[in-house]
ROSE-4610 file (N, C-alpha, C; in Angstrom, 1 decimal, always signed):
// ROSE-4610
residu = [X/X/X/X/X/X/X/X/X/X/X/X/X/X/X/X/X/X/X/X/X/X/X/X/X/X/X/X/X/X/X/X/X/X/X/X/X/X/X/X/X/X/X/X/X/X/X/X/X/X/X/X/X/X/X/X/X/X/X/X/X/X/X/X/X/X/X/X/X/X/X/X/X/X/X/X/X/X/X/X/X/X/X/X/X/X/X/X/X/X/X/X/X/X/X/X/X/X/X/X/X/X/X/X/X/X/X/X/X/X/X/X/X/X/X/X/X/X/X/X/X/X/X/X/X/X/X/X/X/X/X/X/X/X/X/X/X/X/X/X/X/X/X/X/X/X/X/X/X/X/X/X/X/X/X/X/X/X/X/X/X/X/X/X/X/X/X/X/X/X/X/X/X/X/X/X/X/X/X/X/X/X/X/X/X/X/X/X/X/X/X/X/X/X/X/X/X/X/X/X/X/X/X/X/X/X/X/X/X/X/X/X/X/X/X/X/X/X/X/X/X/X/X/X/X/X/X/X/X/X/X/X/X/X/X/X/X/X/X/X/X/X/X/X/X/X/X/X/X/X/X/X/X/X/X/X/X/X/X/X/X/X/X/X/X/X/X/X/X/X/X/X/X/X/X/X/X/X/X/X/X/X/X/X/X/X/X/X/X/X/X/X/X/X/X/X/X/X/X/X/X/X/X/X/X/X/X/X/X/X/X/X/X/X/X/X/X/X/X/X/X/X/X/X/X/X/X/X/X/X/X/X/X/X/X/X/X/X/X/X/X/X/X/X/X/X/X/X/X/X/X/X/X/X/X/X/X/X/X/X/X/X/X/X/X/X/X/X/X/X/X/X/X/X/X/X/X/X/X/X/X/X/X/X/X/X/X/X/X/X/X/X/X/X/X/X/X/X/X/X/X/X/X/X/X/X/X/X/X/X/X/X/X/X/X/X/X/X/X/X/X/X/X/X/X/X/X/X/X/X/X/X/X/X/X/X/X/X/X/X/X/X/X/X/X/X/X/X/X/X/X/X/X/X/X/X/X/X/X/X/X/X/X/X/X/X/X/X/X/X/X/X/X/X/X/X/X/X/X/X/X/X/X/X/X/X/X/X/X/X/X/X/X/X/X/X/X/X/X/X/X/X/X/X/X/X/X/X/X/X/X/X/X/X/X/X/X/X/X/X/X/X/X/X/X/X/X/X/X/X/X/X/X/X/X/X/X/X/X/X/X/X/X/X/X/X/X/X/X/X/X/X/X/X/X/X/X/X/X/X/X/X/X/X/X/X/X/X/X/X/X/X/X/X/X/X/X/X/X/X/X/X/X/X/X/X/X/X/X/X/X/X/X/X/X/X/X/X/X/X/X/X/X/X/X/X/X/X/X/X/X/X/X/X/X/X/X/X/X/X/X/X/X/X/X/X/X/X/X/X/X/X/X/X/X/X/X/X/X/X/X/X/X/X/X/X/X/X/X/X/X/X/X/X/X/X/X/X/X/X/X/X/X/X/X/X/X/X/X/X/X/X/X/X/X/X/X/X/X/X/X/X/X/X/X/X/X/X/X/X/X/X/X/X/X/X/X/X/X/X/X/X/X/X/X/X/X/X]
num = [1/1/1/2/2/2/3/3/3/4/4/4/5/5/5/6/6/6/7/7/7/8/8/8/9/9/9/10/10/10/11/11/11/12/12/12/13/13/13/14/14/14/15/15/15/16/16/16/17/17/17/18/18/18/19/19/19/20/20/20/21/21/21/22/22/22/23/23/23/24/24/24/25/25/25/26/26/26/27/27/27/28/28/28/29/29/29/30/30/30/31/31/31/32/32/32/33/33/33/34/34/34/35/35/35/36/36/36/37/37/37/38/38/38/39/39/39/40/40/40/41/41/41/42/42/42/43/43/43/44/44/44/45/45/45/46/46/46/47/47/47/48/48/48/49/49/49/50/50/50/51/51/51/52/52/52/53/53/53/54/54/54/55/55/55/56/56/56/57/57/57/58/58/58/59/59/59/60/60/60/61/61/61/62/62/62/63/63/63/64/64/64/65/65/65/66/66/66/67/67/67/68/68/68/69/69/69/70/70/70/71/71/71/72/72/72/73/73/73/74/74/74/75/75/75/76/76/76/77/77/77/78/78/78/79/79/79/80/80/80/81/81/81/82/82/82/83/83/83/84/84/84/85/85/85/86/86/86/87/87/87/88/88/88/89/89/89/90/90/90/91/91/91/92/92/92/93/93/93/94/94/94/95/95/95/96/96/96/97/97/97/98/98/98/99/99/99/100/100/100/101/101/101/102/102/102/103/103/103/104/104/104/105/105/105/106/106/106/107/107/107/108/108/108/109/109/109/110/110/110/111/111/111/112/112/112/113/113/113/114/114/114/115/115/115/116/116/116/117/117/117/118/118/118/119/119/119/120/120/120/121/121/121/122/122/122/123/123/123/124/124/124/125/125/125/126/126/126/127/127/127/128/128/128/129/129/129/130/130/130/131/131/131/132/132/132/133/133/133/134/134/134/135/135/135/136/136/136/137/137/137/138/138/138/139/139/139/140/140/140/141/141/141/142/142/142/143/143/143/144/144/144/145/145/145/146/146/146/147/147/147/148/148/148/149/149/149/150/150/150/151/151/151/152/152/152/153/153/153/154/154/154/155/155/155/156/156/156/157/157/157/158/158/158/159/159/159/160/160/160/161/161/161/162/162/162/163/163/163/164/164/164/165/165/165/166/166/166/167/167/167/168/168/168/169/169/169/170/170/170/171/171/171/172/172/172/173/173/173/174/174/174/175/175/175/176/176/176/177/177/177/178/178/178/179/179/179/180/180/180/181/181/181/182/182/182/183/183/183/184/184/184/185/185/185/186/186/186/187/187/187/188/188/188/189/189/189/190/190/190/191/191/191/192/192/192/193/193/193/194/194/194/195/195/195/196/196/196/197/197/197/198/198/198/199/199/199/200/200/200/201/201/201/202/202/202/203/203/203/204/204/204/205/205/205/206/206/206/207/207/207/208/208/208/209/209/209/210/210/210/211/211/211/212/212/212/213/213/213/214/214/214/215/215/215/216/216/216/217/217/217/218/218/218/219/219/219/220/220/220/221/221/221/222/222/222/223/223/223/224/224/224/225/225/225/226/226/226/227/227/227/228/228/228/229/229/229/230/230/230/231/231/231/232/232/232/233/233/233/234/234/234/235/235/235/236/236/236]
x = [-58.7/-58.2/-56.7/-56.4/-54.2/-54.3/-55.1/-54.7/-55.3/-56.0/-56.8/-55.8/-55.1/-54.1/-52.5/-52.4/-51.2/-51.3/-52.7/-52.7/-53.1/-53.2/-53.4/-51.8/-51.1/-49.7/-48.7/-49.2/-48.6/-48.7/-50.0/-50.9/-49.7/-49.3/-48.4/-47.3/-46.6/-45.2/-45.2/-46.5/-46.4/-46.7/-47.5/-47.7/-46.5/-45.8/-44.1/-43.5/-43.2/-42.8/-43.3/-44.5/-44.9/-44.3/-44.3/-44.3/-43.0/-41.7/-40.3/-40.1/-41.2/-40.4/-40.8/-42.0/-42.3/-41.4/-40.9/-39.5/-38.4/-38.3/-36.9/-37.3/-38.3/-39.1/-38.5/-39.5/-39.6/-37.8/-37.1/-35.4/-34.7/-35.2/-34.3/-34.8/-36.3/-36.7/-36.3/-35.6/-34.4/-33.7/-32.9/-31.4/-32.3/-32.5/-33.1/-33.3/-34.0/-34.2/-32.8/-31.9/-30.6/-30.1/-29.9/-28.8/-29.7/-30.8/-31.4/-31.3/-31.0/-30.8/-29.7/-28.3/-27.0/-26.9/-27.7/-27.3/-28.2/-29.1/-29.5/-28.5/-28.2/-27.0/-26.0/-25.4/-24.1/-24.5/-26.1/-26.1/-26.4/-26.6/-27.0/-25.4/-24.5/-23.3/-22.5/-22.6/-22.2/-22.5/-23.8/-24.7/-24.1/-23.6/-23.3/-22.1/-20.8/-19.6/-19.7/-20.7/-20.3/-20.6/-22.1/-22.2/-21.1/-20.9/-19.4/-18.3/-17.8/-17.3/-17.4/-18.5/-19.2/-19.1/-19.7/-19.4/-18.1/-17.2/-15.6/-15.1/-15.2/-14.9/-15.5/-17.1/-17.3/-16.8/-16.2/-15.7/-14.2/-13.5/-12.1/-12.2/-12.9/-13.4/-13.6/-14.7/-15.1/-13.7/-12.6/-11.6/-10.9/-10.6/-9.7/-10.4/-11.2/-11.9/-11.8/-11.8/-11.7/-10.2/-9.2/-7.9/-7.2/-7.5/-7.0/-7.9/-9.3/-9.5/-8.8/-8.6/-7.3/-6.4/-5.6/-4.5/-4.2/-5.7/-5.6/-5.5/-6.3/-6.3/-5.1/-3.9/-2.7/-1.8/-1.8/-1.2/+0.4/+1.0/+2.5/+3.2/+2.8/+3.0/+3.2/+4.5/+4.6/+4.1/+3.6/+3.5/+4.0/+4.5/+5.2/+5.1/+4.3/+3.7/+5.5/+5.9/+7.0/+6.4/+5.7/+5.6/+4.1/+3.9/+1.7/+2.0/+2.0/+1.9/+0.6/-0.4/-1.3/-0.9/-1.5/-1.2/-2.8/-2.6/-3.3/-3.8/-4.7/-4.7/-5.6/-5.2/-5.8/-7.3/-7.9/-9.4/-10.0/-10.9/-11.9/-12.5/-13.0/-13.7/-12.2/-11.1/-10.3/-9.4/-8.6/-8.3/-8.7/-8.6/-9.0/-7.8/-8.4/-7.3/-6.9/-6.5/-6.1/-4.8/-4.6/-3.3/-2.8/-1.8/-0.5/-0.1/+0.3/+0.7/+1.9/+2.8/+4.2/+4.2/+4.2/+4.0/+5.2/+5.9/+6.7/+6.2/+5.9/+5.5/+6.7/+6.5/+8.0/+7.7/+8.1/+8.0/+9.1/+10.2/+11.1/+11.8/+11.9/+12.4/+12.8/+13.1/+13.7/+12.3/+11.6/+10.4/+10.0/+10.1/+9.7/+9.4/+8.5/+7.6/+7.3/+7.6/+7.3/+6.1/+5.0/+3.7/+3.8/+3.3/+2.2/+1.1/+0.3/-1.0/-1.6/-2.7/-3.2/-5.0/-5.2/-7.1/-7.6/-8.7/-8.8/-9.1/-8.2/-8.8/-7.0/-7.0/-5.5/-5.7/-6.4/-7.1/-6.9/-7.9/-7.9/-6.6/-5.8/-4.7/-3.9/-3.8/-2.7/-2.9/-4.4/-5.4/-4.4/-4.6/-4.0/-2.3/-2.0/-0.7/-0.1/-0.3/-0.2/-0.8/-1.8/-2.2/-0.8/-0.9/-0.1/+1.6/+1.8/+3.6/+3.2/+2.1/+2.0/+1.9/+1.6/+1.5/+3.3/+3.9/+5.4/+6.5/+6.8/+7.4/+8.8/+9.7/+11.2/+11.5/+12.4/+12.9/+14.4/+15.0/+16.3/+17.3/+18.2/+19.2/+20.2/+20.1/+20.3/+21.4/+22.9/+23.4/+23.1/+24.1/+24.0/+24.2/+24.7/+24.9/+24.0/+22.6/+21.6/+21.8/+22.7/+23.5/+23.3/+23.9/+23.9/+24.9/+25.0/+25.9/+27.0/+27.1/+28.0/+27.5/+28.6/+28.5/+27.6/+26.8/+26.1/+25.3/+25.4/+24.6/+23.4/+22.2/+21.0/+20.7/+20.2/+19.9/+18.1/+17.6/+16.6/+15.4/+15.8/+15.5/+16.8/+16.4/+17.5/+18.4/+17.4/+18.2/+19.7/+20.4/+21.2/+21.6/+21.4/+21.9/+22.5/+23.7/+24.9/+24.5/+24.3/+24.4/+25.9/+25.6/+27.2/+26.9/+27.4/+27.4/+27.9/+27.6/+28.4/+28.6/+29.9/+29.7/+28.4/+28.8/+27.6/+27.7/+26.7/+26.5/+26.8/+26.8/+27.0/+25.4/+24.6/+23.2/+22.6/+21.9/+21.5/+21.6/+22.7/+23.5/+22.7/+21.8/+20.8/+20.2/+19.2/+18.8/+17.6/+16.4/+15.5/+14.7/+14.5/+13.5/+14.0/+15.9/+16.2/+16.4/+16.7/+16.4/+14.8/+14.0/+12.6/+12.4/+13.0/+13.1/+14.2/+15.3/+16.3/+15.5/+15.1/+14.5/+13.3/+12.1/+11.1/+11.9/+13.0/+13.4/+13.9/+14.0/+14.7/+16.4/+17.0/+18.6/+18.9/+19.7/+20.0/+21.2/+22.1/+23.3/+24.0/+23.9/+24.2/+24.1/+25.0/+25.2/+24.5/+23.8/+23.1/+23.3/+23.7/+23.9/+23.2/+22.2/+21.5/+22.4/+23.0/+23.6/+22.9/+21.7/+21.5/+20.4/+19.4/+18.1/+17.5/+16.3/+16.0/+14.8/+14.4/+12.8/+12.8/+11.8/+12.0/+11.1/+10.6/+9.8/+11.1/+11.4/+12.7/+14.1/+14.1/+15.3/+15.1/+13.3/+13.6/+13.3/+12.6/+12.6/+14.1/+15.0/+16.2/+17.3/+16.9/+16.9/+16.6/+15.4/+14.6/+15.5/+15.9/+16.5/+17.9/+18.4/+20.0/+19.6/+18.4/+18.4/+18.1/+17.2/+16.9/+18.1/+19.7/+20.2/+21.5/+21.0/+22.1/+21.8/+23.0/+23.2/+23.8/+23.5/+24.1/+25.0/+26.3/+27.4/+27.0/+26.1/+25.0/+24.4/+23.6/+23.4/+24.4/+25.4/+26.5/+27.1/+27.7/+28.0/+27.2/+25.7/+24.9/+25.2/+24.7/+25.1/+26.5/+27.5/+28.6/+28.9/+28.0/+28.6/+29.8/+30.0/+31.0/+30.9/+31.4/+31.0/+31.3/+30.5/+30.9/+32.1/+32.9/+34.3/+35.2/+35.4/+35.8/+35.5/+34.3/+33.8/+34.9/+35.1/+35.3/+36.8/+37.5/+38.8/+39.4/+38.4/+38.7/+39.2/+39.0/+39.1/+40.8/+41.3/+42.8/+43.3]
y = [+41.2/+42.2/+42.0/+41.5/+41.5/+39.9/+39.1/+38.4/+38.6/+39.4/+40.0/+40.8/+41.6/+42.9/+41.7/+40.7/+39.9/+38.8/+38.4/+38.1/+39.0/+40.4/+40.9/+41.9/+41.6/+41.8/+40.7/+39.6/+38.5/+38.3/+38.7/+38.4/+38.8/+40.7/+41.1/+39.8/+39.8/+39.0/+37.8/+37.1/+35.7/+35.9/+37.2/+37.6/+38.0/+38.6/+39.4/+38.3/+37.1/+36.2/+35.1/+35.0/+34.0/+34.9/+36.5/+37.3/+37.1/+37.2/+37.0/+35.7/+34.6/+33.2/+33.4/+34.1/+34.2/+34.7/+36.1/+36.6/+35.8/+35.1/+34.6/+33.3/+32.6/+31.3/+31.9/+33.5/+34.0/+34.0/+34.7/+34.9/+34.1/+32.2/+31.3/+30.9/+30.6/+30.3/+30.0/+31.6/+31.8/+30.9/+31.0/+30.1/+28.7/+28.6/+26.4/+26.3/+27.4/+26.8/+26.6/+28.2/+28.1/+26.9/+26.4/+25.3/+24.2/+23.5/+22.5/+22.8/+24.0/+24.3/+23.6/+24.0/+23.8/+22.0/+21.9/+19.4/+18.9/+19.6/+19.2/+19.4/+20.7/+20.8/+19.8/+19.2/+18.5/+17.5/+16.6/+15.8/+15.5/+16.0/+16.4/+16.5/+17.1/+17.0/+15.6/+15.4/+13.4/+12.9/+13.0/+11.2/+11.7/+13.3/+13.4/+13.2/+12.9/+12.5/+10.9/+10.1/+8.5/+8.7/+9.2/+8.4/+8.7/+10.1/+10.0/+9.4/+8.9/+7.3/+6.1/+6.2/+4.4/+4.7/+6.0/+5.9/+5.8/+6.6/+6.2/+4.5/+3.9/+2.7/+1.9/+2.1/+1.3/+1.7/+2.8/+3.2/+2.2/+2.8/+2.1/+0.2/-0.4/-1.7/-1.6/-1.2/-1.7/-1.2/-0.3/+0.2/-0.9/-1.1/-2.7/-4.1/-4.2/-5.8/-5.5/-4.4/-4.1/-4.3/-3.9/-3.3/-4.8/-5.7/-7.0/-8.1/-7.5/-8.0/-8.1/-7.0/-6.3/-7.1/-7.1/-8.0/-9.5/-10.0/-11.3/-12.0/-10.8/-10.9/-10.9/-10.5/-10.0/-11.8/-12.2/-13.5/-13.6/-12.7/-12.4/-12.8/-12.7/-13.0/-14.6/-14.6/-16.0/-15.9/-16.7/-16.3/-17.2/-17.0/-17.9/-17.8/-18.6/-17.6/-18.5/-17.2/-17.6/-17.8/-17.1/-17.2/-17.2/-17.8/-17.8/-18.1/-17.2/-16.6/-16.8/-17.0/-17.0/-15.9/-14.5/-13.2/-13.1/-12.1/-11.3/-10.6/-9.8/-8.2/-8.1/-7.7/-7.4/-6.5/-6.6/-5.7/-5.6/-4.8/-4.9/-6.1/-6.6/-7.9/-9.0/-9.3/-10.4/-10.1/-11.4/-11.0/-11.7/-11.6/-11.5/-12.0/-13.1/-14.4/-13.8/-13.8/-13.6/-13.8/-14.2/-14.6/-14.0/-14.1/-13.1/-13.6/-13.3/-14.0/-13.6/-13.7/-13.2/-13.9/-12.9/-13.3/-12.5/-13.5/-13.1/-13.0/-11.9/-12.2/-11.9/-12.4/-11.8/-12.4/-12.0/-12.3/-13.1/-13.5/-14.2/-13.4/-12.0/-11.4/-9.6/-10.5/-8.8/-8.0/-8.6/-7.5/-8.6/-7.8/-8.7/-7.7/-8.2/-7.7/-8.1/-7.8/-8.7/-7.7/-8.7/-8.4/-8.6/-8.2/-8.5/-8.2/-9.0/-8.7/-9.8/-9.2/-10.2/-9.8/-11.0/-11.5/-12.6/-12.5/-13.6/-14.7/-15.1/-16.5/-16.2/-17.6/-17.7/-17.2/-17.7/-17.8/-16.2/-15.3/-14.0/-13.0/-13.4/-13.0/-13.1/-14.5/-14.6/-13.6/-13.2/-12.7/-11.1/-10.7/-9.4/-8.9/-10.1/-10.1/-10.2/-10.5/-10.2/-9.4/-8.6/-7.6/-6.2/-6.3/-5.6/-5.7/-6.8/-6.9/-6.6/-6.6/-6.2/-4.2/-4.2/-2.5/-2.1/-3.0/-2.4/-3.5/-3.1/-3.8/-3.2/-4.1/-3.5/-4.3/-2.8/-4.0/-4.5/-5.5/-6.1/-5.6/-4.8/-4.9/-5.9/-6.7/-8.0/-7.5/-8.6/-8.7/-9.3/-10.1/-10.8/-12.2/-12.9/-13.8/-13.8/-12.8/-13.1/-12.8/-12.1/-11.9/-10.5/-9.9/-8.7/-8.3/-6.6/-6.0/-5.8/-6.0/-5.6/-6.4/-6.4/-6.8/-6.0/-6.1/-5.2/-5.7/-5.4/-5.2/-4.7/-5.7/-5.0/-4.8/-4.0/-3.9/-3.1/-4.3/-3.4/-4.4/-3.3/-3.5/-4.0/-5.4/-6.1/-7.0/-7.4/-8.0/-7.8/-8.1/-7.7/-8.8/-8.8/-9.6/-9.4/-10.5/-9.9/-10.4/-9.9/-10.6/-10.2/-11.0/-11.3/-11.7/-11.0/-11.7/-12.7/-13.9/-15.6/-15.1/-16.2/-16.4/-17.4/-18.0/-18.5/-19.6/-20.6/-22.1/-21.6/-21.1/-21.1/-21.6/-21.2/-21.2/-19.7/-20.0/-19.2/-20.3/-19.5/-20.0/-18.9/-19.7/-18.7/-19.5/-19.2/-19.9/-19.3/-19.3/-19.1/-17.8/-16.4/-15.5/-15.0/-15.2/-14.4/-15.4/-16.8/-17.7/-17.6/-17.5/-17.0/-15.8/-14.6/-13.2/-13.6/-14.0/-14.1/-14.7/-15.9/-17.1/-16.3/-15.4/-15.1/-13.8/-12.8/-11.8/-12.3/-13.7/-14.0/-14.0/-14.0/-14.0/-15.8/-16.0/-17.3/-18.0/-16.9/-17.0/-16.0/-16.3/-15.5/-16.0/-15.3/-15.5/-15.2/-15.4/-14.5/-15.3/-14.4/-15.1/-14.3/-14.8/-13.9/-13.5/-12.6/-12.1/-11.7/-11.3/-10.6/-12.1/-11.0/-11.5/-13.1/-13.6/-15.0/-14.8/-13.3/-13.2/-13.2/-13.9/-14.1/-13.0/-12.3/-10.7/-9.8/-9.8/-8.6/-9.3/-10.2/-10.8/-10.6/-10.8/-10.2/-8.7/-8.0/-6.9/-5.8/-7.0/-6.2/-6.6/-7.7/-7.9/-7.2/-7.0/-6.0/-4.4/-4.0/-2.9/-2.9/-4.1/-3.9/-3.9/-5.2/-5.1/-3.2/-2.8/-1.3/-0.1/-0.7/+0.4/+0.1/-1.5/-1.9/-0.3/-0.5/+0.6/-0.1/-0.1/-0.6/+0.2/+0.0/+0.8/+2.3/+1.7/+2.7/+4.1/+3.6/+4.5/+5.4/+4.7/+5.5/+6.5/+5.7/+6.7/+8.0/+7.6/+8.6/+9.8/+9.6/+10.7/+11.4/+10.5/+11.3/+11.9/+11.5/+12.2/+11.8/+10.3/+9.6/+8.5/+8.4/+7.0/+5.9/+4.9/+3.6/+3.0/+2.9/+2.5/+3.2/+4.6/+5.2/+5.5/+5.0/+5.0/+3.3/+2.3/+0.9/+0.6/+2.1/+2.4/+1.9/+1.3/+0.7/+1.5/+2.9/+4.0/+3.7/+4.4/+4.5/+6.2]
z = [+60.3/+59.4/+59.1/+60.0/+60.4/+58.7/+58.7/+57.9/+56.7/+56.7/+55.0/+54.2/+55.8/+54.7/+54.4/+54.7/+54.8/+53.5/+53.3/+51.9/+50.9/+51.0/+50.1/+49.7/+50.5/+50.7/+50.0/+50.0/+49.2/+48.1/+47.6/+46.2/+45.1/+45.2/+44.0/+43.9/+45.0/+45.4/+44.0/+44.7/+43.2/+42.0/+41.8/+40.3/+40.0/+40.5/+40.0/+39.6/+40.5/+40.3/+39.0/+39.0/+37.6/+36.7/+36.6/+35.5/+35.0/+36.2/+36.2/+35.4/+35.6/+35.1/+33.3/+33.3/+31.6/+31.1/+31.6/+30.9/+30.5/+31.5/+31.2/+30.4/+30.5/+29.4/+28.4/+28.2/+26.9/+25.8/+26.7/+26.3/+26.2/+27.0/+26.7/+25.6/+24.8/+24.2/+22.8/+22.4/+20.9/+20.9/+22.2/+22.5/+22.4/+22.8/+22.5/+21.2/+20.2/+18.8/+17.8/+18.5/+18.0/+18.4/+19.5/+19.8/+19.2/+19.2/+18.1/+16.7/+16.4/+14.6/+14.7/+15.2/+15.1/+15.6/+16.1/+16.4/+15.3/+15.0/+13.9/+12.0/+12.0/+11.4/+11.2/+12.4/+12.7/+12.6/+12.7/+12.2/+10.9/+10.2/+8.8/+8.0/+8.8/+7.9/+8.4/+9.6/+10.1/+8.8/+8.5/+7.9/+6.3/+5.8/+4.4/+4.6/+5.5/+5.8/+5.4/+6.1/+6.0/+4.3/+3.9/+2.7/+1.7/+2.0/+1.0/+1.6/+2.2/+3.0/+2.4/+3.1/+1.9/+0.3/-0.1/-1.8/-1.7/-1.4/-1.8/-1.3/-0.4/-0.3/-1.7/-1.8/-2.8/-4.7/-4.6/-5.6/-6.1/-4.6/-4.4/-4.9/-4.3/-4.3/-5.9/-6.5/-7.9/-8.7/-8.6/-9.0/-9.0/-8.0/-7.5/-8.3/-8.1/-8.7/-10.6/-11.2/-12.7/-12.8/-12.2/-11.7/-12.3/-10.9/-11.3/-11.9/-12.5/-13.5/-15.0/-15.0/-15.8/-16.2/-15.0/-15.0/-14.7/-14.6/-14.7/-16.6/-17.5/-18.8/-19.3/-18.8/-19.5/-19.0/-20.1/-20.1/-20.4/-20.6/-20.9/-19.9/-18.4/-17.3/-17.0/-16.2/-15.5/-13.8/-12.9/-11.5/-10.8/-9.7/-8.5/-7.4/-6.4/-5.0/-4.3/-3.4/-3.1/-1.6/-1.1/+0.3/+0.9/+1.7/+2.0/+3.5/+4.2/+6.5/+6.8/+7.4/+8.0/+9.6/+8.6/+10.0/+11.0/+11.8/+12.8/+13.2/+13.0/+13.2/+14.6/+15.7/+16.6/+16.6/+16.8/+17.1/+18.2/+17.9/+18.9/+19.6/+18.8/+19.7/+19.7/+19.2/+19.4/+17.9/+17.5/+16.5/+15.5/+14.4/+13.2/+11.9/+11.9/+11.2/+9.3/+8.8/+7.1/+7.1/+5.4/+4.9/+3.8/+4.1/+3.2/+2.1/+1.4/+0.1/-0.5/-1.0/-1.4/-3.0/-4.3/-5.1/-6.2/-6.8/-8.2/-9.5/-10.2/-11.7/-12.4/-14.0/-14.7/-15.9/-17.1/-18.6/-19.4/-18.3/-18.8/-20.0/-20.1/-21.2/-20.8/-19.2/-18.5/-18.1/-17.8/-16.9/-15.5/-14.6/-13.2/-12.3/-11.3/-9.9/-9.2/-8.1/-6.6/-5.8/-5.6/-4.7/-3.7/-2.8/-1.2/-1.1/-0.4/+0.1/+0.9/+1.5/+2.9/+2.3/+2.3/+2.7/+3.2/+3.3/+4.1/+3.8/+2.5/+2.0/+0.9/+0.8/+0.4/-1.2/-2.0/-3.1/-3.7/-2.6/-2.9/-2.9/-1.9/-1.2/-2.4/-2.7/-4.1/-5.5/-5.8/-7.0/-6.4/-5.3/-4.7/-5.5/-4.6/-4.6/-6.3/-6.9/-8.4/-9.1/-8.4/-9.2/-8.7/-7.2/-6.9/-7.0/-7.9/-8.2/-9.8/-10.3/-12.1/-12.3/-10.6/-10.7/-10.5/-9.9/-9.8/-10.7/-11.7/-12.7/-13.1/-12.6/-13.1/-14.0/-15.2/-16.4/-16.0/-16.1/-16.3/-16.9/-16.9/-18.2/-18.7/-19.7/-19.4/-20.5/-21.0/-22.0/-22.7/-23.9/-24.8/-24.2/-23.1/-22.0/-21.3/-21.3/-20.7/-19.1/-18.8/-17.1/-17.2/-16.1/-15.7/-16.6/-16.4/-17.2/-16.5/-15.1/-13.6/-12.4/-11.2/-10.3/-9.4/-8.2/-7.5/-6.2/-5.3/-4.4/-4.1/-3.1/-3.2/-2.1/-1.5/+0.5/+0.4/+1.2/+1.5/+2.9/+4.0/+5.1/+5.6/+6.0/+6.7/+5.6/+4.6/+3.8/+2.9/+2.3/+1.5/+0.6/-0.9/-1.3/-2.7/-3.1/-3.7/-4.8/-6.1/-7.5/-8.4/-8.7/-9.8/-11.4/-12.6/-13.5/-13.5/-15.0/-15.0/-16.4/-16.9/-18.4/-18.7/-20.0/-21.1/-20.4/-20.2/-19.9/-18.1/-17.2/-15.7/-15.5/-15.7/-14.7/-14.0/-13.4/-12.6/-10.7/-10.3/-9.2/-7.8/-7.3/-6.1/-5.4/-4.3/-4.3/-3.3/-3.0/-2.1/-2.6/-2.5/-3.1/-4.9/-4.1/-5.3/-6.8/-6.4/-7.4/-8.6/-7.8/-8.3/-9.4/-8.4/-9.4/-10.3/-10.5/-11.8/-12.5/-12.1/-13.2/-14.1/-13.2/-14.3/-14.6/-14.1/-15.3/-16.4/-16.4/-17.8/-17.4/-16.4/-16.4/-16.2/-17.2/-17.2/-17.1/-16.5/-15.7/-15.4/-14.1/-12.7/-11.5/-10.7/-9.0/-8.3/-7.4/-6.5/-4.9/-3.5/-2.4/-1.1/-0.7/+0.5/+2.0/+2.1/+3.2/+4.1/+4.1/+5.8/+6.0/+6.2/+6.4/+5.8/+5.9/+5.6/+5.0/+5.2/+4.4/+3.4/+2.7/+1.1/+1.3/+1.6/+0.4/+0.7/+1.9/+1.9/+1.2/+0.8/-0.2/-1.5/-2.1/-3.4/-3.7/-2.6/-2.5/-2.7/-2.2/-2.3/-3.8/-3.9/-5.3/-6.6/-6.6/-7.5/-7.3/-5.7/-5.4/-6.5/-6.2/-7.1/-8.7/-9.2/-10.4/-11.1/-10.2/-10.5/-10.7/-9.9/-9.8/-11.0/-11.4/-12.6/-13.9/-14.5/-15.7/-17.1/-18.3/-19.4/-19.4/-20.5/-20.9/-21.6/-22.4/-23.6/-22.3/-21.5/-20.5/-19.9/-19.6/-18.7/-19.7/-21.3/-22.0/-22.2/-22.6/-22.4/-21.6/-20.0/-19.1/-19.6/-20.0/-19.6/-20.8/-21.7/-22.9/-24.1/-23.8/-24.8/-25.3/-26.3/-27.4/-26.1/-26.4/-25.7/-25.9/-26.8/-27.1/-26.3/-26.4/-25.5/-23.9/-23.7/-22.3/-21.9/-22.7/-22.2/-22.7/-23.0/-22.9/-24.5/-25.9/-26.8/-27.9/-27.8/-28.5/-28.5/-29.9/-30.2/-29.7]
């Protein structure tokens, strides 16, 4: 009798208990569908983040290949690779070899631009590198001597370098990045002397800096407001 009333004493105990675990099955139940709606979600906005990723890379790219397709047609252009480094870029798995290119364009008639760029083939690097000095184009202000209109200084980074007008028959007196950029601006006598630095892209880079900050007489009268004769003291 002592062990009839002792399982029949136990019996509710495990029913309460299976009934206790359905409750709570039942109440987590919501929560698991919510938190799988929401990774499902997140993956669903992931995979629409790359493709609009990959579409924009491959947008950028056919932009770029039309770009200096472009400007491989425009023949007004002279080019001159001044400089070709074989660089490095560290990565994940080791590094990863490409070459640099350092490139001058210029029309010999007061328009010139200096490029960079790096790929991994010298060929491509160069196609770069002139697409990207045809996108940044400074004009010369040249005189009737074909020289500057003033003396001036150019700095940019480490470099600094000094150009100087010449009279008629001097030359173009330079020698190393900045010899390159005079010759295709079309200046055909003038001084030029590299004072800092040895890098030819930061030498003509600082070149292009001075040629940019040259001013004609016509300009300066302009701002200030007075005939040129009188700006150059010729006025009675």
């Amino acid at each position: 009798m002592a062990a009839v009333t002792m399982q029949l004493c136990a019996a509710p105990t495990g029913v309460a208990s299976s009934s206790s675990r359905t409750a709570s099955s039942r109440s987590i139940a919501p929560l698991r569908c919510f938190t799988a709606a929401l990774r499902g979600q997140a993956v669903y906005q992931k995979a629409e983040l790359r493709a609009a990723a990959r579409q924009s890379v491959v947008a950028r790219a056919a932009f770029a290949e039309d770009e200096e397709q472009q400007y491989e047609q425009d023949d007004r252009f002279q080019e001159r690779v001044v400089q070709i480094r074989r660089v490095t870029k560290v990565v994940k798995g080791g590094k990863q070899l490409s070459f640099r290119a350092v490139v001058v364009v210029g029309d010999e008639n007061g328009t010139v631009g200096v490029g960079c760029a790096a790929a991994g083939e010298v060929i491509q690097a160069v196609r770069k590198a002139v697409a990207d000095a045809k996108r940044n184009l400074v004009t010369v202000p040249l005189n009737k001597n074909a020289s500057f209109p003033h003396r001036i200084d150019g700095h940019f980074g480490a470099a600094k370098v000094m150009l100087r007008p010449a009279a008629e028959g001097t030359g173009v007196i330079a020698g190393g990045a900045v010899r390159v950029v005079l010759e295709l601006a079309g200046v055909k006598n003038a001084f030029g002397k590299q004072l800092g630095t040895s890098n030819p892209l930061n030498n003509a880079r600082a070149t292009l800096e001075g040629i940019k900050s040259m001013r004609t007489f016509q300009q300066v009268a302009d701002e200030r407001g007075l005939p040129v004769a009188e700006l150059m003291g010729l006025s009675a």
